[in-house]
C-alpha positions in Angstrom: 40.6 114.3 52.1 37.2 114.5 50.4 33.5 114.9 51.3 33.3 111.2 51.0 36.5 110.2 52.9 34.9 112.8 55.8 31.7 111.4 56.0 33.2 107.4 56.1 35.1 107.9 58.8 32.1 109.9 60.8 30.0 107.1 59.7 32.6 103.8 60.9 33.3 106.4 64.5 29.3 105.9 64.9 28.8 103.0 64.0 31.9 101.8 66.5 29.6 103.7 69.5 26.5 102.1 68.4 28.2 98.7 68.4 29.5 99.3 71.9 26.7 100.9 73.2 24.8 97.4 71.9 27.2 95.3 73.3 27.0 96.3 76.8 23.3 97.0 77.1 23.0 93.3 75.6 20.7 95.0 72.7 21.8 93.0 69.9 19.7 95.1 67.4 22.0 98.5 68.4 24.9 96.2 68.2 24.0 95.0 64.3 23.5 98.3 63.3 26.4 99.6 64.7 28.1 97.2 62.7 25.9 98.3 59.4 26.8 101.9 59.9 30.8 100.6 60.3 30.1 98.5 56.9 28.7 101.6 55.3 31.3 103.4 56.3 34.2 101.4 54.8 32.2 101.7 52.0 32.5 105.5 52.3 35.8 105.5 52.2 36.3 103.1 49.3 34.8 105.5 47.2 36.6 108.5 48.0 39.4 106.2 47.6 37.9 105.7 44.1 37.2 109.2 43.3 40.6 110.3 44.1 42.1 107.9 42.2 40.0 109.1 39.4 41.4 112.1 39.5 45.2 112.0 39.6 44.6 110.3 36.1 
């Protein structure tokens, strides 16, 4: 696992408390972001995904 595999997963775990903490203090603006930071995340991952893929070629 890779810097960027590391740091996607951190990322989508924050983002899953931001969206929570949104949803049940009815703050839809904590609640979109929390779903940004899970989007970014994902994202994250992809390209470790990516990169590691590079490099077995």
């Amino acid at each position: 696992m890779d810097k960027e595999h590391i740091k996607g997963a951190a990322k989508k775990a924050e983002g899953s408390v931001k969206e929570a903490a949104g949803k049940a203090t009815g703050d839809k603006s904590l609640e979109m972001k929390g779903k940004a930071d899970k989007v970014e995340g994902e994202a994250r991952k992809t390209a470790g995904d990516m990169k590691d893929a590079f490099k077995k070629k």
